[in-house]
C-alpha positions as CSV (number, residue, x, y, z in Angstrom):
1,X,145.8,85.6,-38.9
2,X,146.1,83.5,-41.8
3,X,149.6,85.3,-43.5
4,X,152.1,83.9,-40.4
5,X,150.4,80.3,-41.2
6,X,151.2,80.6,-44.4
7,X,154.9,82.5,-44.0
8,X,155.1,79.0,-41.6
9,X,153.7,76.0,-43.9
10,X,154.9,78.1,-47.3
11,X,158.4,76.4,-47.5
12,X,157.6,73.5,-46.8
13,X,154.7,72.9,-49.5
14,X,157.5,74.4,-51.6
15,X,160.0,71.9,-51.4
16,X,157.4,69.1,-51.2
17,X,156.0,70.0,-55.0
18,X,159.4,69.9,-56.2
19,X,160.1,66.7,-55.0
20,X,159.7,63.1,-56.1
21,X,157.3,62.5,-53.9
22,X,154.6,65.6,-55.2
23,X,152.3,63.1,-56.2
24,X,150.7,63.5,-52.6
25,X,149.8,67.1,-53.1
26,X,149.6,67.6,-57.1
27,X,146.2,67.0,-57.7
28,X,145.3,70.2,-56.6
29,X,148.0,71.9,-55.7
30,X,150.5,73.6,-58.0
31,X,153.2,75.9,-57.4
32,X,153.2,79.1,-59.5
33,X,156.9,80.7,-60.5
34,X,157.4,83.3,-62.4
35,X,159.7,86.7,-62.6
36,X,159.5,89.6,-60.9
37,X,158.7,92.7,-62.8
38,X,160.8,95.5,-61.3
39,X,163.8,93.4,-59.7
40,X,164.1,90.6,-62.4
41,X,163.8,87.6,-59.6
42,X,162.5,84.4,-59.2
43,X,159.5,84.3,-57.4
44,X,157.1,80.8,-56.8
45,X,154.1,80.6,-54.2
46,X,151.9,77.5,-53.8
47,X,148.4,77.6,-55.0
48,X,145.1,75.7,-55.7
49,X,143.9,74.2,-58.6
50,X,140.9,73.0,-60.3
51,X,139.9,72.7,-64.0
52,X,136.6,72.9,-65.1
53,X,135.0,72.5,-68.4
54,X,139.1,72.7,-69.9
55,X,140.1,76.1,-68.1
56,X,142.0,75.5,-65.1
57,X,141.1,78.1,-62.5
58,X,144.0,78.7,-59.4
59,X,143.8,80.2,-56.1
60,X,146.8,81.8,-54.0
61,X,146.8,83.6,-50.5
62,X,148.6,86.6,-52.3
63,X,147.1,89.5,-53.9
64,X,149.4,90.7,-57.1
65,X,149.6,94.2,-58.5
């Protein structure tokens, strides 16, 4: 149930952390980016944050292999 929320609001926290205005959801959001192994693409997906005792510890709604 949760994945077509996500596939929906996705975008959307995308291009908000990348704008000016990310102030609203950087405190504990972030958006993770990083290359894809086999194809060599650009890949980002928003996450959660929190840092505790100096380690920051982040959350997404994707499982990586």
């Amino acid at each position: 149930m949760a994945e077509p929320l996500y596939r929906l609001v996705n975008p959307s926290v995308k291009l908000l952390l990348k704008s000016p205005p990310h102030g609203v959801m950087s405190s504990n959001t972030l958006l993770l980016e990083f290359t894809a192994r086999k194809s060599g693409g650009a890949l980002s997906t928003p996450g959660s944050c929190h840092i505790k005792d100096g380690a920051a510890h982040c959350f997404t709604n994707r499982g990586f292999e």
